[in-house]
KEKE-3310 file (N, C-alpha, C; in steps of 0.2 Angstrom, whole numbers, plus 5000, padded with zeros to 4 digits):
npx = (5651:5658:5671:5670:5683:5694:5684:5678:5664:5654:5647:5634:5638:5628:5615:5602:5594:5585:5578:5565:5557:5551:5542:5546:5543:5530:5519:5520:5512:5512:5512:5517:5531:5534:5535:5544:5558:5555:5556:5572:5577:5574:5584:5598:5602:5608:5612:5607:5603:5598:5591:5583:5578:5572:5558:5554:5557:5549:5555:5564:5556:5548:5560:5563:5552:5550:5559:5563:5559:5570:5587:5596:5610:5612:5609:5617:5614:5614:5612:5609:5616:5616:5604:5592:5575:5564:5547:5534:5522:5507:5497:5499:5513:5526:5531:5539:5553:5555:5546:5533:5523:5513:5518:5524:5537:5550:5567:5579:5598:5611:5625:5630:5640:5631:5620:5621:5621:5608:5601:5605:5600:5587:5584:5587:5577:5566:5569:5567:5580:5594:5606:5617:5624:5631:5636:5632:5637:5627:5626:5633:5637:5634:5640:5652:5662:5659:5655:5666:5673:5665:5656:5662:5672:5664:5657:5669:5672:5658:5661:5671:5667:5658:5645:5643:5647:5654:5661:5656:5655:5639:5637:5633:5644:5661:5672:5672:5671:5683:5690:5685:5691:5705:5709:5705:5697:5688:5678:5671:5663:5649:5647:5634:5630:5641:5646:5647:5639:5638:5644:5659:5667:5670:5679:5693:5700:5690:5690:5703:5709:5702:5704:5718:5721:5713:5699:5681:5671:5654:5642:5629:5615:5617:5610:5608:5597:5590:5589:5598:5591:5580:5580:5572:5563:5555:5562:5575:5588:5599:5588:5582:5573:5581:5595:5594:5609:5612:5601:5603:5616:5613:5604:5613:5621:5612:5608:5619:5620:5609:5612:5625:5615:5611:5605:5603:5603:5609:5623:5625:5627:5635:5646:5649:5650:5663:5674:5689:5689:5677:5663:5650:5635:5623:5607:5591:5574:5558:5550:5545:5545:5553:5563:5567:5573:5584:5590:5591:5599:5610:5616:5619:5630:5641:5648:5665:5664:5657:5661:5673:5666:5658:5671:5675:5664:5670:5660:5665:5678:5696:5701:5691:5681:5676:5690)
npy = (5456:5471:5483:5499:5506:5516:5519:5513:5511:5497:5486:5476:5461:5461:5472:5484:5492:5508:5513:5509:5511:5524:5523:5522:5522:5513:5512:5509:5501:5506:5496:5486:5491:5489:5475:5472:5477:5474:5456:5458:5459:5449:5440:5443:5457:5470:5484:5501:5510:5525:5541:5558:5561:5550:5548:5559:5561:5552:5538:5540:5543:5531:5520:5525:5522:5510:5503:5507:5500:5490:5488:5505:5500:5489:5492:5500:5515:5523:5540:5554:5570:5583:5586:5596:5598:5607:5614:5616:5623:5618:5606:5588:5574:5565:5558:5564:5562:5549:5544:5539:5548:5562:5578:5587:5593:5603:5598:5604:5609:5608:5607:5616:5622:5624:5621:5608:5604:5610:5598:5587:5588:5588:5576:5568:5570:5565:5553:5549:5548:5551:5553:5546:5534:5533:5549:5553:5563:5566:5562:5572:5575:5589:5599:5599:5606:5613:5604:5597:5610:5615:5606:5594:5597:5601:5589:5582:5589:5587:5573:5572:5580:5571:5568:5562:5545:5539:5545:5550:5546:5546:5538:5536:5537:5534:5541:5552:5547:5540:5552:5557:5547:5549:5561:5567:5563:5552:5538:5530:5524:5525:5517:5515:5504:5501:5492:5476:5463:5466:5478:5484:5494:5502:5493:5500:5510:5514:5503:5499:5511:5512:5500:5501:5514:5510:5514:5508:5499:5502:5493:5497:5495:5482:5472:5482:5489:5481:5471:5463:5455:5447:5445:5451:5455:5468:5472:5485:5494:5503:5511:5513:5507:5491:5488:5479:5472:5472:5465:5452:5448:5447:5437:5424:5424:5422:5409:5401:5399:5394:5382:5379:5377:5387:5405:5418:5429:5425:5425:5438:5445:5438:5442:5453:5455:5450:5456:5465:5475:5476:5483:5479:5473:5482:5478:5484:5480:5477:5470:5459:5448:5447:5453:5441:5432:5439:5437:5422:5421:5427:5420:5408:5397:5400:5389:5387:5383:5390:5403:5402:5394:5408:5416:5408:5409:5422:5431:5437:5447:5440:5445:5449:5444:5432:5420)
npz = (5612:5605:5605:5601:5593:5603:5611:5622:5622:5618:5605:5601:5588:5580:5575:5576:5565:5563:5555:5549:5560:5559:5551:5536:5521:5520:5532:5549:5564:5582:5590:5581:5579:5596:5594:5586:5592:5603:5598:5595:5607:5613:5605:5609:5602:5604:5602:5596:5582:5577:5570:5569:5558:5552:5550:5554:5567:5571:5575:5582:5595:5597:5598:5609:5616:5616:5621:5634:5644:5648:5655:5657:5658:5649:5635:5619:5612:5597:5590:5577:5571:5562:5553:5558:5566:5562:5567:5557:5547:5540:5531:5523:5518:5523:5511:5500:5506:5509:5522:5528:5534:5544:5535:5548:5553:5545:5538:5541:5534:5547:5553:5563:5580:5586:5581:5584:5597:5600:5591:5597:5609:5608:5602:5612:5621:5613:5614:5626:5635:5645:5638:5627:5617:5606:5593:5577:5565:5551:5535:5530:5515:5506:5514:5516:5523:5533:5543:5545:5552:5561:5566:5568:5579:5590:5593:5597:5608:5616:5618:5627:5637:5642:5638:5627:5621:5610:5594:5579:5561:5547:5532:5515:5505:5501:5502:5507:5522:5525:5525:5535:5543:5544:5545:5559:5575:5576:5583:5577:5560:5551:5538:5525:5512:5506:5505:5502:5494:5481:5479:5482:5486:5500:5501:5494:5500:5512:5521:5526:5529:5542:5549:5550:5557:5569:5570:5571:5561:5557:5547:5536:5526:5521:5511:5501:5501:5496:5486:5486:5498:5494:5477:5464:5449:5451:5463:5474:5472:5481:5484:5473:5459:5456:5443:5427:5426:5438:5445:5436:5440:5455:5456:5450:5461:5470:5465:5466:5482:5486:5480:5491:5501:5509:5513:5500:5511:5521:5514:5511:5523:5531:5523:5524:5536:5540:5538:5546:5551:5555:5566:5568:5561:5551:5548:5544:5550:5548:5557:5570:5562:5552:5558:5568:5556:5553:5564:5562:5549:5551:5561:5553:5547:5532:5520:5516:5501:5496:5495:5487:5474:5470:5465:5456:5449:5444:5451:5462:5468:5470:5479:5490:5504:5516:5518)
capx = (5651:5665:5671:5670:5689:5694:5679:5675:5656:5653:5640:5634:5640:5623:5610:5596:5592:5578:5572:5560:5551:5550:5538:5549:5540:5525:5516:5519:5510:5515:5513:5522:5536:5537:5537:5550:5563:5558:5561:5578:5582:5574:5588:5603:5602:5610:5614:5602:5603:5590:5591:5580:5577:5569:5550:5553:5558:5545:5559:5568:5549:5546:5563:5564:5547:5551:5570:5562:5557:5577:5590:5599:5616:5615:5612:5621:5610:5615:5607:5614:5615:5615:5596:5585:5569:5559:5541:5532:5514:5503:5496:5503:5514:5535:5534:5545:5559:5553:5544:5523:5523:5513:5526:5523:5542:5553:5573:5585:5602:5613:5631:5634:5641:5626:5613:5623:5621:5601:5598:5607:5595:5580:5585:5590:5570:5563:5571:5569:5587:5599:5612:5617:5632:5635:5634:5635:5637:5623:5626:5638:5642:5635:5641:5658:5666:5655:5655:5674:5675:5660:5652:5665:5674:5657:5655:5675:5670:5651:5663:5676:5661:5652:5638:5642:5652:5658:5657:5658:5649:5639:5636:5632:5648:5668:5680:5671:5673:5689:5695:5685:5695:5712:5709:5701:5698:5682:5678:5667:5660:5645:5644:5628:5629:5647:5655:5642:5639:5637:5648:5665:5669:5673:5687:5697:5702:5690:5691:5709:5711:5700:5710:5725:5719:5709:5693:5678:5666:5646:5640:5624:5613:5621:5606:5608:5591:5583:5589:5601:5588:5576:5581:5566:5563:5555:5568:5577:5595:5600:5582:5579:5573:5588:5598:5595:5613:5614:5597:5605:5620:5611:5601:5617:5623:5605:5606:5625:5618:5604:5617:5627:5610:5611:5602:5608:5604:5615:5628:5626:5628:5642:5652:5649:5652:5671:5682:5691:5688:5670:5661:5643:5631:5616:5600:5583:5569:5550:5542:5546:5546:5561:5569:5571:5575:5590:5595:5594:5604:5616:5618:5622:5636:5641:5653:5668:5663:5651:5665:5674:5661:5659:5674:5677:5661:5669:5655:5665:5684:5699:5704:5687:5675:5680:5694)
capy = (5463:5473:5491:5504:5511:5517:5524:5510:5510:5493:5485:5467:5462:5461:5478:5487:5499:5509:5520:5508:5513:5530:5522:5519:5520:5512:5514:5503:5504:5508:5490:5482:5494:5488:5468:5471:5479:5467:5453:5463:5461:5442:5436:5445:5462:5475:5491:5503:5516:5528:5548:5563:5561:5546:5548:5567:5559:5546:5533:5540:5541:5524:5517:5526:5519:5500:5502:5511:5494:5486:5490:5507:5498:5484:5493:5504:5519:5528:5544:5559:5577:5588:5588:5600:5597:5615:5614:5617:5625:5616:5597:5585:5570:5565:5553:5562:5560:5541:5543:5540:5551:5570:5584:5590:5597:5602:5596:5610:5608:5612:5606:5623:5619:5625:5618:5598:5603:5608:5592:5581:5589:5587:5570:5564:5573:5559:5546:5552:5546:5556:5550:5542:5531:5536:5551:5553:5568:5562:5562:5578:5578:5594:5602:5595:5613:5616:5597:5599:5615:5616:5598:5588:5600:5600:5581:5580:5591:5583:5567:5575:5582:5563:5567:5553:5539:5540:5552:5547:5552:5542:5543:5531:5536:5532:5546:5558:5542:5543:5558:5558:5541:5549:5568:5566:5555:5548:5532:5523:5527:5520:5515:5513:5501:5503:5485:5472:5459:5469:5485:5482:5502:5503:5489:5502:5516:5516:5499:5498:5515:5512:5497:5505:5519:5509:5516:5503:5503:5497:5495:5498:5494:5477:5469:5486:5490:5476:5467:5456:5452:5444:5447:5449:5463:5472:5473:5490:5496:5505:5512:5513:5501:5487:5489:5476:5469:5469:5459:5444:5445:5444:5429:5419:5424:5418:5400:5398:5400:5388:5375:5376:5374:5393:5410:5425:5435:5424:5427:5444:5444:5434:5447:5461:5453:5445:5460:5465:5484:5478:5482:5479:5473:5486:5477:5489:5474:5480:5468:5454:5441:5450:5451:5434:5430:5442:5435:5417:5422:5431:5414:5402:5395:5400:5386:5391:5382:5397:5409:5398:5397:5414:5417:5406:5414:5430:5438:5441:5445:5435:5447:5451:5442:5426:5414)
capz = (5611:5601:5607:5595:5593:5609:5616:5627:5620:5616:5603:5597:5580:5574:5576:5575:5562:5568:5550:5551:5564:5558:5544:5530:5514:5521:5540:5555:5571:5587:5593:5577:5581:5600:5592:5581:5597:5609:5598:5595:5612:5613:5601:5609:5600:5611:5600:5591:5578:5575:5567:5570:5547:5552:5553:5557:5575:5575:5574:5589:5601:5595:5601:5616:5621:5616:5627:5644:5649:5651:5661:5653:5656:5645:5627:5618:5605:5591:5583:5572:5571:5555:5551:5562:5564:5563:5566:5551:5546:5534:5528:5518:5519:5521:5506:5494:5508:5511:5526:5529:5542:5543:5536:5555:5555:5540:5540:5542:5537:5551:5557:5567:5586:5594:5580:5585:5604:5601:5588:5601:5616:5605:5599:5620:5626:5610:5616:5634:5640:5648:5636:5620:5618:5599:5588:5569:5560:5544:5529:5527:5509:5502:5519:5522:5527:5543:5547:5548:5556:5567:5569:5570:5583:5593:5596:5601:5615:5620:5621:5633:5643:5646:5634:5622:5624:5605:5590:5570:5553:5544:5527:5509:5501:5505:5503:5516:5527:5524:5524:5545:5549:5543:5548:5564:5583:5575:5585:5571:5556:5548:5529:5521:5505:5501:5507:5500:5490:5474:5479:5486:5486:5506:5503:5493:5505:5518:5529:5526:5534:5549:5552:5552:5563:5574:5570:5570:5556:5555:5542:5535:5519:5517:5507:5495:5500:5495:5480:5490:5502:5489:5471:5461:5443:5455:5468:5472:5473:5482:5483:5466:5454:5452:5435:5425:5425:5445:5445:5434:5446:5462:5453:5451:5464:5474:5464:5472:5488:5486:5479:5495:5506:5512:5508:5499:5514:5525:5512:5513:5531:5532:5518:5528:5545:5542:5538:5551:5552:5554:5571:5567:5556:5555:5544:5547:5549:5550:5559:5574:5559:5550:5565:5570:5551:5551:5567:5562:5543:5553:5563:5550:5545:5525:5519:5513:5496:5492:5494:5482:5468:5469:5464:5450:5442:5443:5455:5468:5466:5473:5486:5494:5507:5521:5515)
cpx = (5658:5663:5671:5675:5691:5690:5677:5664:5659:5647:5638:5637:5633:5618:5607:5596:5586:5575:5568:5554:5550:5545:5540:5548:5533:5525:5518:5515:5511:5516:5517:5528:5539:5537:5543:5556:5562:5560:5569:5583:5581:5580:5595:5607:5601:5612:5608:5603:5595:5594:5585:5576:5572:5561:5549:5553:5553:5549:5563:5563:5549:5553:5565:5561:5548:5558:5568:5560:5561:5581:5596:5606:5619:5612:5615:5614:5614:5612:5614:5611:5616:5609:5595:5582:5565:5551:5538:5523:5510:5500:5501:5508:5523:5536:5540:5551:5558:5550:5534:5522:5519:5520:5525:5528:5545:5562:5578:5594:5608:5619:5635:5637:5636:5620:5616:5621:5611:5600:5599:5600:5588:5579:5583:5581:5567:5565:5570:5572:5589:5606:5613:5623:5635:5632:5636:5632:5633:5624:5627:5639:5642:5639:5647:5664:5663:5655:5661:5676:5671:5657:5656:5668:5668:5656:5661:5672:5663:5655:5667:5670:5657:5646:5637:5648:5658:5657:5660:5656:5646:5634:5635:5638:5655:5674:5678:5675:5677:5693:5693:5689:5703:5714:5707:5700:5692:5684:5676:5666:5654:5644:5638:5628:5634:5651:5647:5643:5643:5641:5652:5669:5672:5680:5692:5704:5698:5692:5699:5713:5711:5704:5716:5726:5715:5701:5687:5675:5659:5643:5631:5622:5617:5618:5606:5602:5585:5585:5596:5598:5582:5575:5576:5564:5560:5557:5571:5582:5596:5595:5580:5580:5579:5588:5596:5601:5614:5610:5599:5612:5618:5609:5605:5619:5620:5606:5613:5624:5613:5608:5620:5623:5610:5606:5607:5607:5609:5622:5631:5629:5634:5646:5654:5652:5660:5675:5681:5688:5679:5666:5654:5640:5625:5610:5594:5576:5564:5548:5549:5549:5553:5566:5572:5575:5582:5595:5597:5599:5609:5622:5621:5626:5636:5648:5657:5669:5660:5656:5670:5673:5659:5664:5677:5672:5661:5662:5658:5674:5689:5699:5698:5683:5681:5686:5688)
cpy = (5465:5481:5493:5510:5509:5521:5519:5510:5502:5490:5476:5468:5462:5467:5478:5494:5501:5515:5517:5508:5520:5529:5523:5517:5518:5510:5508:5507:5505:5500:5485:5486:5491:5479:5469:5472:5474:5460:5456:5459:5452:5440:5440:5454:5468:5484:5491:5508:5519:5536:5552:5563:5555:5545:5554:5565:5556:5540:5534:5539:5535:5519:5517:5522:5512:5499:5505:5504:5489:5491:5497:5505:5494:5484:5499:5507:5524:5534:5549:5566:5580:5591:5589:5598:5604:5613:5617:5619:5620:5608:5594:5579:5568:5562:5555:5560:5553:5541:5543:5541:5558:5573:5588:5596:5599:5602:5602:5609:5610:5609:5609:5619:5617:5621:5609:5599:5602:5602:5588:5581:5587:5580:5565:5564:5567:5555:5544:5547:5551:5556:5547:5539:5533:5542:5553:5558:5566:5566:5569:5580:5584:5600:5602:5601:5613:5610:5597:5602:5615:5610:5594:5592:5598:5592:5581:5583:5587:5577:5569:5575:5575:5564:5563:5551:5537:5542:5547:5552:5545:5543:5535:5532:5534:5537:5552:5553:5543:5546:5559:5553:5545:5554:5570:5560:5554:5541:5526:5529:5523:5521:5510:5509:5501:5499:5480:5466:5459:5475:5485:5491:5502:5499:5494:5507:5514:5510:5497:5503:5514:5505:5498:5508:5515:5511:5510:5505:5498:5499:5492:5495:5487:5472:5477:5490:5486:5470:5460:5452:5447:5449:5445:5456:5469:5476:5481:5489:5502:5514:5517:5508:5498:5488:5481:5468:5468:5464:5453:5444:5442:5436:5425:5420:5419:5409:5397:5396:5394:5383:5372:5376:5383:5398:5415:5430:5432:5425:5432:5447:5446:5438:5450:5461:5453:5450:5462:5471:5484:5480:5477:5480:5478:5484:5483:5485:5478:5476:5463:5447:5442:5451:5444:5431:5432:5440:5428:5418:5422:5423:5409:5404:5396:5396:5388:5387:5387:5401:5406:5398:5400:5417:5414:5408:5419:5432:5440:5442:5444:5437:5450:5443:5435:5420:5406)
cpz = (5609:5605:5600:5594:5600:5613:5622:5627:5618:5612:5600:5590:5576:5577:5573:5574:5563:5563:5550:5554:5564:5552:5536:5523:5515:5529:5544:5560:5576:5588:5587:5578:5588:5600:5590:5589:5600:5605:5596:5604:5614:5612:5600:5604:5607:5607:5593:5588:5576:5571:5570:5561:5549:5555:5555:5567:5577:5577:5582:5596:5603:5598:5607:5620:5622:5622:5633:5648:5651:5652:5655:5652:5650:5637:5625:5611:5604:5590:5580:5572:5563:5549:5558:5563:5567:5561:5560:5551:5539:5535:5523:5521:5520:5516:5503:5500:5512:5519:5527:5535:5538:5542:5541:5555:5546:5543:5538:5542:5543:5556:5560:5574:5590:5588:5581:5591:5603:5599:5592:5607:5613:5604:5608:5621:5621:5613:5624:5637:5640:5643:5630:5617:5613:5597:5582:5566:5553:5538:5526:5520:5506:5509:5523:5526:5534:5545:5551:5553:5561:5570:5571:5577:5590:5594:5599:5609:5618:5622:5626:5637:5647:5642:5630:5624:5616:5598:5583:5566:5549:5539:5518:5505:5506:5505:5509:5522:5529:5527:5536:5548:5549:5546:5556:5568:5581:5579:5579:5565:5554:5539:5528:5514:5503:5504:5507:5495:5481:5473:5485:5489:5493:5505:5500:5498:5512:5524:5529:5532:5541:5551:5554:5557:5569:5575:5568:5564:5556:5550:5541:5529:5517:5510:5502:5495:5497:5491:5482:5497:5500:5482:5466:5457:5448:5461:5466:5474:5476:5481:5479:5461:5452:5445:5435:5425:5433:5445:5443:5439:5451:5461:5453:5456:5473:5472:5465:5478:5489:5485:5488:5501:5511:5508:5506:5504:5519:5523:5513:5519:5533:5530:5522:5534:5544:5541:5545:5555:5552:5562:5572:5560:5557:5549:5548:5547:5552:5552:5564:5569:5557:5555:5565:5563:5550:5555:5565:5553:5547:5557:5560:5545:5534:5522:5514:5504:5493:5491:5487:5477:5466:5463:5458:5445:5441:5447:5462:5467:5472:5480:5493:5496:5512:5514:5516)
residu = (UNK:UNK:UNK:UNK:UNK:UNK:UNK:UNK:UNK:UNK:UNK:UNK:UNK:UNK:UNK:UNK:UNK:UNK:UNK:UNK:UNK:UNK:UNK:UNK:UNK:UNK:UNK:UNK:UNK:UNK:UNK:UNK:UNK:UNK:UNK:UNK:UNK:UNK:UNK:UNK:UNK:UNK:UNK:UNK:UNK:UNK:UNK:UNK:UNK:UNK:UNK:UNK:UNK:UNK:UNK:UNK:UNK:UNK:UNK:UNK:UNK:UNK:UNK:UNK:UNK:UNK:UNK:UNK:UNK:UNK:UNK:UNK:UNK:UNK:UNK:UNK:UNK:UNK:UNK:UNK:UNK:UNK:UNK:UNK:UNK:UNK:UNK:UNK:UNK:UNK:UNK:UNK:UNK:UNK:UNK:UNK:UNK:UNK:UNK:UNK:UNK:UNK:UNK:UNK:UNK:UNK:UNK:UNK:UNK:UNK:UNK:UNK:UNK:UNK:UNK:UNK:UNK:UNK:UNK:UNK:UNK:UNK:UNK:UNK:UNK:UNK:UNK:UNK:UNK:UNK:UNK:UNK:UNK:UNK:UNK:UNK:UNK:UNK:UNK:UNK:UNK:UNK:UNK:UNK:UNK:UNK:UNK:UNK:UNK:UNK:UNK:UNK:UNK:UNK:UNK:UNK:UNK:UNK:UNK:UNK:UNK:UNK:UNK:UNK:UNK:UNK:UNK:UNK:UNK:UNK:UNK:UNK:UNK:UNK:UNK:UNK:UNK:UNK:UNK:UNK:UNK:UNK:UNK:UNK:UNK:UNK:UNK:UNK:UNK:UNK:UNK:UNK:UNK:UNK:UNK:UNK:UNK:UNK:UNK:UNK:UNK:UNK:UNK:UNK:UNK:UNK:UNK:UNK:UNK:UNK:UNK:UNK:UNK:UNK:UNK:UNK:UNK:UNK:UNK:UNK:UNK:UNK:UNK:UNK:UNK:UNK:UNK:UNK:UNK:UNK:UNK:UNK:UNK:UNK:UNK:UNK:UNK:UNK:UNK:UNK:UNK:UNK:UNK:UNK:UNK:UNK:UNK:UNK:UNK:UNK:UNK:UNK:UNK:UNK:UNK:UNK:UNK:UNK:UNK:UNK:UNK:UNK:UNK:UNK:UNK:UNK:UNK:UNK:UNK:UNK:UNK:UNK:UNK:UNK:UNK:UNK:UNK:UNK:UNK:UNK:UNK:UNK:UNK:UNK:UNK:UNK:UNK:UNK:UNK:UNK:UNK:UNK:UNK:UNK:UNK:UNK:UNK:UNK:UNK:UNK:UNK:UNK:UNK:UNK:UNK:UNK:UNK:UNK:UNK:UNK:UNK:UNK:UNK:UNK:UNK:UNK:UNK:UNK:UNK:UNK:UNK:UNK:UNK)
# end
């Protein structure tokens, strides 16, 4: 287990991202949702992320119900405040915002004081706990004045009070990051896609900072959304159809990997896991299978001949990834 800053939350190095079970592009059902957690919790997985964006708060029902049946002390959950959910009138579907869920609710944005206290209370009744060890300001960027003045304010106090155990932001880009690990008693942050195989962008500014400051960080999206976890023309980036020139990277990057008897998703893993400023790895597996698969990647050894031969074909540079 790793603390997260100084909050005294603590979380595995490996987790469970929970868009998934908010139906994710394509439907699960209740019962492949509560495979996936418990193997989760089989294979040592002790910390969950979920949102309210996620399924329109199916992702949150769905986790609560899979985690009512262990002990609340020994995991630690995630969610996030700055989408709403307001009921909504009509038919129709969530797909455009990736979800195969009904459009039940529509997402409101809103990092006022009082709309992070309701989302949080809305978020707690889904999940039915009394409590939530982490929350993360989501995906601030067109919003970053009220997030500043009103949301992030608004979480320092919920953490004074006992309501959460430790406050962040989490977001796909790196200079918001930033500017919360620099400006701000953020305990963690999480970055989505932006310290990878393929995209080094967090090593610039952000995990240099958070290690400086003491600020943990989890990061998210380390498969890119797909094209590092089986690199194939129809693979997606960053979810939308891989560029061309990424795809022939990952491909050498995959027949490296083969050479030294490993996968490119164990690789990927690995990247992610070894810097310092890392707390947690956060993959989002859809089923029990992908579960165990993440957990045994996550477990094997990556010789440091890969990192090596990396480097000498230019795909990864000097200064980045395990010695």
């Amino acid at each position: 287990m790793t603390g997260l800053g100084r909050s005294g939350v603590e979380v595995t190095p490996l987790g469970f991202g929970a868009a998934t079970l908010g139906n994710l592009y394509t439907p699960l059902d209740d019962e492949q949702a509560q495979d996936a957690v418990r193997a989760a919790w089989q294979r040592g997985i002790r910390y969950f992320d979920t949102a309210p964006h996620y399924g329109l708060g199916l992702s949150e029902r769905r986790l609560g119900a899979a985690l009512r049946q262990y002990d609340r002390a020994h995991y630690a959950v995630s969610t996030k405040v700055g989408r709403r959910l307001d009921p909504a009138e009509g038919t129709g579907d969530d797909l455009a915002n990736g979800f195969a869920v009904p459009a039940t609710h529509r997402r409101v944005w809103d990092f006022s004081a009082d709309g992070v206290r309701r989302t949080l209370e809305a978020s707690l009744a889904r999940l039915g706990l009394d409590r939530v060890d982490v929350v993360y300001l989501h995906d601030p960027d067109d919003h970053a004045e009220q997030a500043f003045r009103e949301g992030y304010p608004a979480l320092e106090k919920l953490r004074a009070e006992g309501v959460v155990g430790a406050i962040g932001a989490g977001m796909n880009q790196t200079a918001m990051l930033t500017r919360f690990v620099r400006d701000t008693d953020v305990d963690v942050v999480l970055c989505a896609g932006r310290y990878t195989l393929l995209d080094h962008s967090a090593a610039a500014e952000l995990l240099p900072a958070a290690a400086e400051r003491g600020v943990s960080v989890v990061l998210g999206g380390v498969f890119n959304s797909g094209l590092l976890a089986d690199p194939r023309p129809e693979s997606t980036y960053n979810y939308s159809r891989a560029p061309h020139q990424l795809l022939v990277r990952a491909l050498r990057m995959k027949a490296v990997a083969e050479r030294h008897g490993i996968t490119l998703r164990a690789a990927a893993l690995a990247f992610a896991a070894a810097h310092p400023a890392v707390a947690c790895v956060l993959p989002g597996p859809r089923s029990a299978f992908e579960v165990h698969d993440c957990a045994d990647q996550f477990a094997s050894p990556v010789p440091p001949g890969f990192w090596q031969e990396l480097r000498e074909a230019g795909l990864l540079p000097p200064e980045e990834g395990p010695s």
